[in-house]
Each structure stands twice: as structure tokens, then as C-alpha cells.
C-alpha positions as CSV (number, residue, x, y, z in Angstrom):
1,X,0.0,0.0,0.0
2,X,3.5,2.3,0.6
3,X,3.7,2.3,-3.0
4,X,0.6,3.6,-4.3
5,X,0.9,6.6,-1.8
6,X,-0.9,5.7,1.6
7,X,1.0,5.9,4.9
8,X,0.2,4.4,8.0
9,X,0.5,1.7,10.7
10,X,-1.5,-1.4,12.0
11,X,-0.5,-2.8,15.5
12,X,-2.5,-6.4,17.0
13,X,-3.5,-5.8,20.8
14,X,-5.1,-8.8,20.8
15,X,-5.7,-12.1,19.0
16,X,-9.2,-12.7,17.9
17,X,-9.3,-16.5,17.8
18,X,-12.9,-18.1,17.0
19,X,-15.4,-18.7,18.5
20,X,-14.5,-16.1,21.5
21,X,-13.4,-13.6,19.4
22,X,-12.7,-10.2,20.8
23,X,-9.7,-9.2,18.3
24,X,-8.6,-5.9,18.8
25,X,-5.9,-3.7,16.2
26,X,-4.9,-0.4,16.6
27,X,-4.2,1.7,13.1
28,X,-2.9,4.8,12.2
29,X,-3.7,6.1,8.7
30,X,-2.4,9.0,7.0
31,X,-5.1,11.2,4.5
32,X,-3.7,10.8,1.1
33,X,-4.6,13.0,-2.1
34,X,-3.1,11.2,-4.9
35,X,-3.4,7.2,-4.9
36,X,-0.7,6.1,-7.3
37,X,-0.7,3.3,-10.2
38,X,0.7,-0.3,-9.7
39,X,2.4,-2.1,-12.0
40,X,4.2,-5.6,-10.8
41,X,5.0,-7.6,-14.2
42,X,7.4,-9.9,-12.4
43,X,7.8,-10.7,-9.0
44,X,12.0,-11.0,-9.5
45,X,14.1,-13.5,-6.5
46,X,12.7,-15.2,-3.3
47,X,14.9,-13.0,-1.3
48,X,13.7,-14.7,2.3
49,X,10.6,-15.1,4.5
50,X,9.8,-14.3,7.3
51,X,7.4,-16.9,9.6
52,X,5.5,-16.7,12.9
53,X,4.0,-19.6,15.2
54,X,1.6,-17.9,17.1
55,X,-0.5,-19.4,19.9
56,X,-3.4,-17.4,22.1
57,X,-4.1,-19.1,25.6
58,X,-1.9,-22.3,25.1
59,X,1.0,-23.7,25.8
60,X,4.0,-21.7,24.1
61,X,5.8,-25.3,23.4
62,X,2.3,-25.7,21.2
63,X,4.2,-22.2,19.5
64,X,7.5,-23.8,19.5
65,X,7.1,-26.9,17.7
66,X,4.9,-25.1,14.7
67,X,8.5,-22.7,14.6
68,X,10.6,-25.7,14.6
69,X,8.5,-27.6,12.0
70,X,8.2,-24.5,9.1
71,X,12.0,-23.5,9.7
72,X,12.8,-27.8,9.2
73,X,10.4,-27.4,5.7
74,X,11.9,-23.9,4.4
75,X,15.4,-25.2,5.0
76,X,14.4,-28.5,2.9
77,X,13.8,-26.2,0.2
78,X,16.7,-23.7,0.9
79,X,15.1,-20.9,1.5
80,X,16.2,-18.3,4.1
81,X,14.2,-17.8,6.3
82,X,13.6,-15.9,10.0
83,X,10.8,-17.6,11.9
84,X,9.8,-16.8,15.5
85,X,6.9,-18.0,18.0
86,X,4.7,-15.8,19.7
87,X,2.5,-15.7,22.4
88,X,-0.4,-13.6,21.5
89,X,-2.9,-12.2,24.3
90,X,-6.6,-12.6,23.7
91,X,-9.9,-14.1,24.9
92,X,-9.9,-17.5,23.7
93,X,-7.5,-20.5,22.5
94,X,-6.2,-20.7,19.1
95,X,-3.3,-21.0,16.9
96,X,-2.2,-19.8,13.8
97,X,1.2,-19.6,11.2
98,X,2.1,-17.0,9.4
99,X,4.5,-16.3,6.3
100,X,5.4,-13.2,4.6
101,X,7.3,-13.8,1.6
102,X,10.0,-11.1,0.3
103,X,10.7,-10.9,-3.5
104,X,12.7,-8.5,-5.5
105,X,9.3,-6.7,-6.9
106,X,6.7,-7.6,-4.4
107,X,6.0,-8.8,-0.9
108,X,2.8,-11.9,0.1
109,X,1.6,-13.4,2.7
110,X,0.0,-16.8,3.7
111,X,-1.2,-18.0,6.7
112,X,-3.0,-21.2,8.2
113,X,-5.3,-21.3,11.6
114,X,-5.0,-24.1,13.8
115,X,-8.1,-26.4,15.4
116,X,-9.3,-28.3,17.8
117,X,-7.4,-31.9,17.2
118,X,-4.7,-30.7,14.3
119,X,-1.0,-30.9,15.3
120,X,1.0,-27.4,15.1
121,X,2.9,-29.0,12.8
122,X,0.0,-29.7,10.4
123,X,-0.8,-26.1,10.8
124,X,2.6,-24.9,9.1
125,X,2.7,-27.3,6.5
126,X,-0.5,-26.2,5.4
127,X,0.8,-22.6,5.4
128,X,3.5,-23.6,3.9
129,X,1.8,-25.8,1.2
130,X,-0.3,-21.9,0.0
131,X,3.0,-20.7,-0.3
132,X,4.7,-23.5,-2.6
133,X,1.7,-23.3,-4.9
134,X,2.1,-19.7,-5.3
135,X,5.6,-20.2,-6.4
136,X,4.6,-22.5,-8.9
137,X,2.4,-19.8,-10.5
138,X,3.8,-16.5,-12.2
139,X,1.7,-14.2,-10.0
140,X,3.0,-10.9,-8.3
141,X,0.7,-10.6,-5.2
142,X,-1.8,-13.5,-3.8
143,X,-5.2,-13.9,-3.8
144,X,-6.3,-11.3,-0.9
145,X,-3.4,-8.9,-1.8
146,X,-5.0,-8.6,-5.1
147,X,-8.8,-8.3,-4.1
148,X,-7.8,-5.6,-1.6
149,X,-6.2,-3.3,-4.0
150,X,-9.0,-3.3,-6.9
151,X,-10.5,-0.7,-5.2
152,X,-7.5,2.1,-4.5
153,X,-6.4,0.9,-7.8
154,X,-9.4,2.0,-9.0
155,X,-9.3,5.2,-7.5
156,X,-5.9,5.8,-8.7
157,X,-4.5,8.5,-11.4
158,X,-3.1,5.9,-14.2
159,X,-3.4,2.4,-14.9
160,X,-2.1,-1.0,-13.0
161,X,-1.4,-4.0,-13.8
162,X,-1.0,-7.2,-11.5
163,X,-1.0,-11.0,-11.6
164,X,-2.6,-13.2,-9.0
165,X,-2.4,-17.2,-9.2
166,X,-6.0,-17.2,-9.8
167,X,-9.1,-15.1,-10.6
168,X,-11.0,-15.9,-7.5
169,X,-15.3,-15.6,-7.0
170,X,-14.7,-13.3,-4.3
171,X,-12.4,-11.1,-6.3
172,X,-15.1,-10.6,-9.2
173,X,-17.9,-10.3,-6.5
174,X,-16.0,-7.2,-5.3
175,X,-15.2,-5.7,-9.0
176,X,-18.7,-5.7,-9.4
177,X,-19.6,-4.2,-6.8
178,X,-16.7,-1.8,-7.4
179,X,-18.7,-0.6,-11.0
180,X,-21.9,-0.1,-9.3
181,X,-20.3,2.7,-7.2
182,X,-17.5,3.6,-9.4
183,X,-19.3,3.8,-13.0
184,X,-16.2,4.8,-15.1
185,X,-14.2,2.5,-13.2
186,X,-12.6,-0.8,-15.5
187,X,-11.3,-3.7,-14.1
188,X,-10.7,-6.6,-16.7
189,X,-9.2,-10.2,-16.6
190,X,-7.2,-11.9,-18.8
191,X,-5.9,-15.1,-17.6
192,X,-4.6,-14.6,-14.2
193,X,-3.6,-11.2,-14.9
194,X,-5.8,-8.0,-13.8
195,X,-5.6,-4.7,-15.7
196,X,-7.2,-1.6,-13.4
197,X,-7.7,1.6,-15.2
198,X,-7.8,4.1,-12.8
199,X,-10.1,6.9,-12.6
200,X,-8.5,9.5,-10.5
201,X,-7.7,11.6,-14.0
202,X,-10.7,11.5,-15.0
């Protein structure tokens, strides 16, 4: 979001693990007058990622052995890596794994929720699984990365351009929605790749 112009910060004070609930963030956004244009053709070299094992009211050995089970898989595949546990506060139990993946050109992120009778472990290797697959595509942001910025991209003075691993239901629900407000707005597909002309010269 840096790099179309907005400014700001998001910090978790508390976990929001179903079915309790209760998550709490604090965020601090900058206003913004000119949203700027996207355009990620390639995604360039896996320069590392970064993982957390994160548990809310459980054991932080639960945390522990998700850590040592995603750094054991990243290493399989060489890649360099800085994974930590965590042990977030919040109302209720629950677990979760987290990667953020650093490339060249872009930045995405995975993640995977634990539940009531899956191992830790099971929990990174599914997170990690949603990350293999998106290297095996040619896309530049994932999935939720690229429904979240139809609409600033939208907004913005030029055109972007973007590839995701796949055109999902939920991102053309929201371009629809999207025209209904924004009438000039135009979003097409191709593919896996998404072309945004923005309407912010307009």
C-alpha cells in the first residue's frame, strides 16, 4: 500500500481467535490525495521469508514446535528464512502460522489457523503448502493482496497491472460491486492477470 501513496501503521493488541473472538488492532492512517498506479510484471528473486508460530491461551511449546517444523520445511527447500513464536494475548485459545514472503518486486503473505485436534505442525505445513503453490504460478501478489487493492487501484490517477495465481469468486464479486459505485471504473481479466484503469484523472 507504501507504494501507491498511503502511509500508515497497523498494530495487533489482541488475537481474535474463533469462537471467542474479541480481536482488537490499533491503526494509524495517514489522509492521502493522490493514490498512485501499480504495475508488478514480475515478482523477481525469493529473497527470504519471514514466519511466525503464534498461539493465544496455550502452551508456548504448542508455538515452539509449529516454529521448529516450518524452519525444518523452508530449510528442505533452501530458503532463508527468520521464523519466531509468539504468544499472543486474547480471549480465547487458538493458533495460527504466518509467512510473509520477500521478493525482488513484491512482498505476500500466507497463513494457516489451527483447530481443535490438528497438530502445530500440520498447521505450518498447510501454510506452507499456500505458499509452494504460489511459487509454482507467475503471479506478483496473492489472492487477498490482489482483491484488496481493486478498489484504490481503481481510485488511482493511471493504470495498473498485476497478476494473481487465480481469478477468484470473491475477487469478481467485489469488481462488481466496485462498477456499481465507481461507474467509469474498468477492471478486466485476462488469464490470471488484472488490468485496473484508474479513474482518478478522470
Amino acid at each position: 500500500m507504501r507504494r501507491i501513496g498511503f502511509q500508515g501503521e497497523l498494530k495487533l493488541k489482541r488475537a481474535g481467535f474463533y469462537p471467542r473472538g474479541g480481536g482488537e488492532i490499533i491503526s494509524s492512517i495517514e489522509p492521502i490525495k493522490v493514490i498512485l498506479p501499480l504495475v508488478i510484471k514480475g515478482r523477481g528473486n525469493l529473497i527470504k521469508v519471514i514466519g511466525i508460530s503464534a498461539v493465544g491461551d496455550l502452551s508456548k511449546v504448542v508455538a515452539e514446535r509449529g516454529k521448529e517444523r516450518l524452519i525444518q520445511i523452508l530449510n528442505e527447500y533452501n530458503i532463508y528464512n527468520q521464523v519466531e513464536s509468539r504468544d499472543l494475548p486474547s480471549f480465547g485459545r487458538g493458533a495460527i502460522v504466518f509467512l510473509k514472503a520477500v521478493f525482488e518486486n513484491t512482498t505476500v503473505c500466507y497463513s494457516a489457523l489451527g483447530e481443535r485436534g490438528k497438530r502445530m505442525e500440520e498447521v505450518s505445513e498447510e501454510a506452507s503448502q499456500k505458499l509452494f503453490n504460489f511459487l509454482k504460478s507467475d503471479a506478483t501478489v496473492d489472492e487477498n493482496m490482489g482483491d484488496q487493492l481493486l478498489l484504490p487501484l481503481a481510485l488511482a490517477h493511471g493504470n495498473s497491472f498485476f497478476k494473481v495465481p487465480r481469478i477468484t469468486e470473491h475477487i469478481k464479486t467485489n469488481t462488481e460491486i466496485i462498477k456499481k459505485f465507481l461507474n467509469e471504473a474498468r477492471i478486466h481479466f485476462e488469464g490470471n492477470e488484472i488490468l485496473v484503469e484508474g479513474i482518478g484523472d478522470r
